[in-house]
Structures are given as structure tokens and as C-alpha cells.
C-alpha positions as CSV (number, residue, x, y, z in Angstrom):
1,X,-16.4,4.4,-5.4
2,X,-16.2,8.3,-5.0
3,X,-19.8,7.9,-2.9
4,X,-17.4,5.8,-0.1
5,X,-15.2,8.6,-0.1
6,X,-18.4,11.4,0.5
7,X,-19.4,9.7,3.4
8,X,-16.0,9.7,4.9
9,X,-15.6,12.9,4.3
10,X,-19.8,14.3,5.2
11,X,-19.2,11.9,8.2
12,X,-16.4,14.1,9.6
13,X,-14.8,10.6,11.2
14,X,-12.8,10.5,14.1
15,X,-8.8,10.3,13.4
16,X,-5.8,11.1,14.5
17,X,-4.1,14.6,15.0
18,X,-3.2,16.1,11.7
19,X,0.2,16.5,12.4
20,X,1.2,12.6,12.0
21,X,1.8,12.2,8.2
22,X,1.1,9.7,5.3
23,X,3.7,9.1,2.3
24,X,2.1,7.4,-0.3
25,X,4.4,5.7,-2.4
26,X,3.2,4.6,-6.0
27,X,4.5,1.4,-8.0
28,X,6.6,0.2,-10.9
29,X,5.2,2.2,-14.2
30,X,2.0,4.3,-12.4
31,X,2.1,7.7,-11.2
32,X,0.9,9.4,-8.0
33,X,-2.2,10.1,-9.3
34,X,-3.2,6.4,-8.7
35,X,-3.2,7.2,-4.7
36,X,-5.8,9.9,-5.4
37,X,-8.7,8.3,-3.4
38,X,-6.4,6.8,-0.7
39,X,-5.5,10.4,0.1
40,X,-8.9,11.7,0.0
41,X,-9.4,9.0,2.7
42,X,-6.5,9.8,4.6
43,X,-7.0,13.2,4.6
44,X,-10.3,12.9,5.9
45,X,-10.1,11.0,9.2
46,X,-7.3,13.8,9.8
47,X,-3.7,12.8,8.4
48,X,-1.5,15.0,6.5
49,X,-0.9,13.3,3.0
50,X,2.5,13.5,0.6
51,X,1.8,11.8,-3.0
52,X,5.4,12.4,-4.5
53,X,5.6,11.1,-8.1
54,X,8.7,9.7,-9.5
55,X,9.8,8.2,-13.2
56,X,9.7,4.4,-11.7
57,X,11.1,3.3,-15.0
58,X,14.4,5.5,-15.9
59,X,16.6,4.3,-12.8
60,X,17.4,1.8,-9.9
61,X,15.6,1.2,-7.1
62,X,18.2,3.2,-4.6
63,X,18.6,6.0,-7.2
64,X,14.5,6.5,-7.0
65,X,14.3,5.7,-3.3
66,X,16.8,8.5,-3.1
67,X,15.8,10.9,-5.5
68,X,11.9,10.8,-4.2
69,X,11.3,9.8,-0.5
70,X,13.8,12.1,1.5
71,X,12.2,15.4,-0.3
72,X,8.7,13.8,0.3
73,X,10.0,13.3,4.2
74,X,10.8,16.6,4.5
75,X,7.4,17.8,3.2
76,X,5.5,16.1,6.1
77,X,4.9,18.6,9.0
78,X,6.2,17.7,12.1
79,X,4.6,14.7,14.2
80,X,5.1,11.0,12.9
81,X,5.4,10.0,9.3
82,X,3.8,6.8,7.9
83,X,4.3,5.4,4.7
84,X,1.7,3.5,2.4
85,X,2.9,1.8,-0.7
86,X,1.7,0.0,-3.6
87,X,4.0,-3.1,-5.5
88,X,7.4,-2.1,-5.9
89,X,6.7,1.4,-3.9
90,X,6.9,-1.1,-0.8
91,X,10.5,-2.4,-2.0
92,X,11.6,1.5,-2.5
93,X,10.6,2.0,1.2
94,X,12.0,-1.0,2.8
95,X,15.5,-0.1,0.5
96,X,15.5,3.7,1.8
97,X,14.4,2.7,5.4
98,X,17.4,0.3,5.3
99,X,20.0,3.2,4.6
100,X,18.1,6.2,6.3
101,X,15.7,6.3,9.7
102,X,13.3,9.3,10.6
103,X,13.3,9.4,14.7
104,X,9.5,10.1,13.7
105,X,8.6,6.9,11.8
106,X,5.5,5.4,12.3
107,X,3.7,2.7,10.5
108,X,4.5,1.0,7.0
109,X,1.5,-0.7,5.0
110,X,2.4,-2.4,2.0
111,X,0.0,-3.1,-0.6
112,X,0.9,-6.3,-2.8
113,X,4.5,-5.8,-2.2
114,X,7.2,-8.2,-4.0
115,X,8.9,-8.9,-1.1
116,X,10.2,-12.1,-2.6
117,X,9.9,-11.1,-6.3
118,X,7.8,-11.8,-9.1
119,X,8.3,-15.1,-11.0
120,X,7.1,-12.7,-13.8
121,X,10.0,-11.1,-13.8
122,X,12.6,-13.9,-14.1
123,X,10.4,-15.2,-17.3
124,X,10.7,-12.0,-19.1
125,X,13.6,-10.4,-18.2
126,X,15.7,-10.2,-21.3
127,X,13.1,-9.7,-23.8
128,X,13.6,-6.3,-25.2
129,X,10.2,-4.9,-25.0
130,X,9.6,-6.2,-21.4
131,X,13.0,-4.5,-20.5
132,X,12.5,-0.8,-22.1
133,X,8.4,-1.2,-20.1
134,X,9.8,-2.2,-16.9
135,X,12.9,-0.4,-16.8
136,X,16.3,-1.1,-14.6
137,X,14.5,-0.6,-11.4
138,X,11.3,-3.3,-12.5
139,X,14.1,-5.8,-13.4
140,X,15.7,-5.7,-10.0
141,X,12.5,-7.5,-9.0
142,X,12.9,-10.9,-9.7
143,X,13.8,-13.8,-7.3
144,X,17.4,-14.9,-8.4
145,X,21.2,-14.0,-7.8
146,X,20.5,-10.3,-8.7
147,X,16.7,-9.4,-7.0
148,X,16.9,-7.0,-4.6
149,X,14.1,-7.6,-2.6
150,X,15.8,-10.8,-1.0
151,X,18.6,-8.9,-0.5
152,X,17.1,-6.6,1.9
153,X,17.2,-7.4,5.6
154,X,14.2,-8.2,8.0
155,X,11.8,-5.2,8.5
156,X,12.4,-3.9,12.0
157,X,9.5,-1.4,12.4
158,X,5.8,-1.6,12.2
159,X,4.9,-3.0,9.1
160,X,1.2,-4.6,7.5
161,X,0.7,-6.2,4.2
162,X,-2.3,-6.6,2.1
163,X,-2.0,-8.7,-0.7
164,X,-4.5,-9.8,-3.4
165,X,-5.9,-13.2,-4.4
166,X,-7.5,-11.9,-7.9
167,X,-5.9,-12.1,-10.7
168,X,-7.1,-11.1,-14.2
169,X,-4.1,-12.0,-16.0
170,X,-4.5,-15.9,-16.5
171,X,-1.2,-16.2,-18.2
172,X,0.9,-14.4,-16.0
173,X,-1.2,-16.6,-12.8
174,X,0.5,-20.0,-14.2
175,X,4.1,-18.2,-13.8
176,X,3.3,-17.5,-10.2
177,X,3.4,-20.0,-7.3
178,X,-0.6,-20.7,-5.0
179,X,-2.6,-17.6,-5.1
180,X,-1.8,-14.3,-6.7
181,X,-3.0,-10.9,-7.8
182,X,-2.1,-11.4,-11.3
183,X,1.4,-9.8,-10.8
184,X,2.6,-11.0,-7.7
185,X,2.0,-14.2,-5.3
186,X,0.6,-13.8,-2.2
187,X,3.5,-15.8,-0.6
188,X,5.9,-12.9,-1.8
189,X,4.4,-10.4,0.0
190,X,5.7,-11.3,3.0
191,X,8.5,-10.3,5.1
192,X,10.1,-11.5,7.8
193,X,9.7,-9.3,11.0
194,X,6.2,-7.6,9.8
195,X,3.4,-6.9,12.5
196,X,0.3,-8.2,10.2
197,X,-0.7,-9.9,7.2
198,X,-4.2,-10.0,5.7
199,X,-5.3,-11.2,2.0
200,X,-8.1,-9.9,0.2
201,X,-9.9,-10.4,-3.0
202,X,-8.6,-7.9,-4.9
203,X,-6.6,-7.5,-8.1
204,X,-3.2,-5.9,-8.1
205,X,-3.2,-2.7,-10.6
206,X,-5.8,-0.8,-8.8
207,X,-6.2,-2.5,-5.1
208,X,-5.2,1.1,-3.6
209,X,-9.5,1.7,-5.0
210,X,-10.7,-1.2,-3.3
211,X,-12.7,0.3,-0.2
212,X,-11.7,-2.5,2.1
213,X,-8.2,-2.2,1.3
214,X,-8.4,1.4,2.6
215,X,-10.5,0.6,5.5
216,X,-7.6,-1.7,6.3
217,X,-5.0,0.7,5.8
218,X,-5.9,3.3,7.8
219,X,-6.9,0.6,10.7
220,X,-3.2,-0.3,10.7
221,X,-1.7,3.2,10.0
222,X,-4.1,3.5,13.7
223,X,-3.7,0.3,15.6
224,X,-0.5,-1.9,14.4
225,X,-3.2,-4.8,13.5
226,X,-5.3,-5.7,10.8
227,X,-8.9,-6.9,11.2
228,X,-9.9,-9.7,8.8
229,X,-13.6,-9.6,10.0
230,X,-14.9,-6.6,9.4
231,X,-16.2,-5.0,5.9
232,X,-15.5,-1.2,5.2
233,X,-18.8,-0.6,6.2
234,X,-18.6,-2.2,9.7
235,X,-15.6,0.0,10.2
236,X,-16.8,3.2,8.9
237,X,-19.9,3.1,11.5
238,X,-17.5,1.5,14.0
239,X,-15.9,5.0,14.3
240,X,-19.4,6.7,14.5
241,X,-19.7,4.5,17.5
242,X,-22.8,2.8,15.5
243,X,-23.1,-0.6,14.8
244,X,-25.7,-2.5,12.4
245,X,-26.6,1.2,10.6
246,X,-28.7,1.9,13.3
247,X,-27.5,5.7,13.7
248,X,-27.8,6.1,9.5
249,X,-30.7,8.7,8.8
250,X,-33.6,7.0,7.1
251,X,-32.9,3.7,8.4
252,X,-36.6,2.7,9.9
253,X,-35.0,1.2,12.9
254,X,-34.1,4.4,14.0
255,X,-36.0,6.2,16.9
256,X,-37.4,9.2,16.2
């Protein structure tokens, strides 16, 4: 994994101005620390990066919206800001977003979020070790009466969603309706007025590592779209203006 993130970096890649900014928001019981290669990703094709942490078990969802992103805003230079988020770091966003607008937004990618809620949630909730894990902010996440991700209106700015089709958790699969990540269905990461949605094999806990998942981030952050054809390898050299690793040194194809 950390050779993907050399080459980025060695290949100096094309990106855009270093003023537009990237707020990476983590998920329900990780810490920012779990963004660490995104932002070494990010950083190298030229965007300014925030990784704010926040204690994603001890409040509500508005309470850590508003306790984390607005300081994290206001550490992005000037120039747009972009958000990407993993699980519930995408509901935190699209809460805040609903109660606060930067004239500078730019692009929202949401990785596995429970746009719908989790199933998981509404089987557990109640159990007193699931509750003191989870916290008041993971049991807003479920899809009855109380679950704040229906609650929430439409997304009305640029949003793309990357959800996850591999799941390691067996049991927790049979709670969840068609495909899943092991944590949350692929149906619930969607929302109504988003620009893209792509589904990749990946697991949910540590999908932010998956090379392809970034390649596909920062093509959205970039471009508004997804593109489901490519691999991360196609799309690193498509920046080099190189296609089939004919420009790579020591490829044998290559004229000398």
C-alpha cells in the first residue's frame, strides 16, 4: 500500500491549485488517523488537507458536527473546501451542511455512508454493551422513528458515494438487505439528489486504504463523476498522460 502512495508522490502528478481544501471526516468509533494515506494522496496531486479528530462516541451527531467541522473549516486556506467522509462521518456532514453553508463549498465524497441507516443498528440497539461501544451519536443511526439519517433532507450540492460489496462479518451480512460491506448495505448509501454512485469490492472498516477507492475520490473531488472503468493504475498514468505503462522506466516497450 504505502509503494501506491511513493509513486504518487515521486510522480509529482498533476492537480489542482493548493489553495482548494480537503476535510476528511472520520467515522463512528475510529480516529483521524485512519485518513492518514488518503491525505498523503491528497496532498500530493496538490490539495490542502484538514484531518480533525473528534470523540464519535461521547455525543450526538449535531453536538460533533458542531464541535469539529466549523473549526476544521476555518483551518482550510482560502479557495474551495471539499469534504471526504467515511460511515457516519458522511451523516455529520450532510447534518452540518444542513444548518451551515461555506460560499466556498466544493465537492462531497462519501465513503460507505448510512444514508438510510444500518439494520445493525435497530438489532442492537438496547443491548448495554452495543450502547456504551456505539455511543448516542452511533444509535441515531438506525432506520426507524428516531434515525437521523432519514430525517435529513435531499443533498443539494455535489455529492459521490462509494460503497462496498465485501463484507467480512457474515453475521451482521444476514441483518442487512442485497449487498453490503459488512456494516452497511449498499442500498443505504444513497441519497437522493447526489451526482454519482459507484460500488466497489471493498470492505467497510478500512475502504479509505483501498487504492481504487482513492483513485476514485480524488476523480470526483476533480470532475463531479465517477469512472467505474478504470483501475488506480489506469488513472495514475492517465494523469502522466501515459497509457498502457508505456512511459514507466524499464518497461521494454519503451524507446530508448
Amino acid at each position: 500500500m504505502q509503494q501506491v502512495f511513493a509513486i504518487l508522490i515521486a510522480l509529482n502528478c498533476a492537480g489542482p491549485a493548493a489553495a482548494n481544501c480537503v476535510v476528511l471526516i472520520h467515522g463512528l468509533a475510529r480516529t483521524e488517523s485512519s485518513f492518514a494515506l488518503m491525505e498523503t494522496a491528497l496532498e500530493a496531486v496538490g490539495y490542502s488537507v484538514v484531518r480533525p479528530g473528534y470523540p464519535s462516541t461521547k455525543a450526538t451527531i449535531s453536538d460533533l458536527a458542531d464541535a469539529t467541522i466549523p473549526a476544521a473549516v476555518a483551518s482550510c486556506p482560502e479557495g474551495q473546501i471539499n469534504f471526504v467522509t467515511h460511515s457516519m462521518g458522511g451523516i455529520l456532514v450532510r447534518d452540518w451542511l444542513n444548518r451551515n453553508r461555506p460560499k466556498n463549498l466544493g465537492r462531497v465524497v462519501m465513503l460507505a455512508p448510512p444514508n438510510k441507516g444500518s439494520e445493525i443498528v435497530d438489532a442492537f440497539s438496547g443491548l448495554f454493551i452495543f450502547d456504551q461501544i456505539n455511543g448516542p451519536a452511533g444509535l441515531q443511526l438506525g432506520t426507524g422513528n428516531e434515525s437521523l439519517p432519514l430525517s435529513l433532507p435531499a443533498v443539494d450540492y455535489p455529492v459521490g458515494v462509494i460503497a462496498g460489496d465485501q463484507s467480512l462479518n457474515v453475521y451482521f451480512s444476514r441483518l442487512l438487505p442485497g449487498a453490503d460491506d459488512g456494516k452497511v448495505a449498499v442500498s443505504s448509501t444513497v441519497v437522493a439528489g447526489m451526482k454519482d454512485h459507484i460500488i466497489l469490492p471493498v470492505t467497510h472498516t478500512f475502504m479509505m486504504n483501498n487504492p481504487r477507492v482513492i483513485t476514485e475520490t480524488i476523480l470526483f473531488l476533480e470532475t463531479s463523476a465517477f469512472d467505474p472503468s478504470i483501475s488506480w493504475a489506469d488513472a495514475l498514468l492517465e494523469r502522466l498522460g501515459c497509457e498502457g505503462f508505456d512511459c514507466l522506466k524499464g518497461n521494454p516497450n519503451v524507446e530508448r
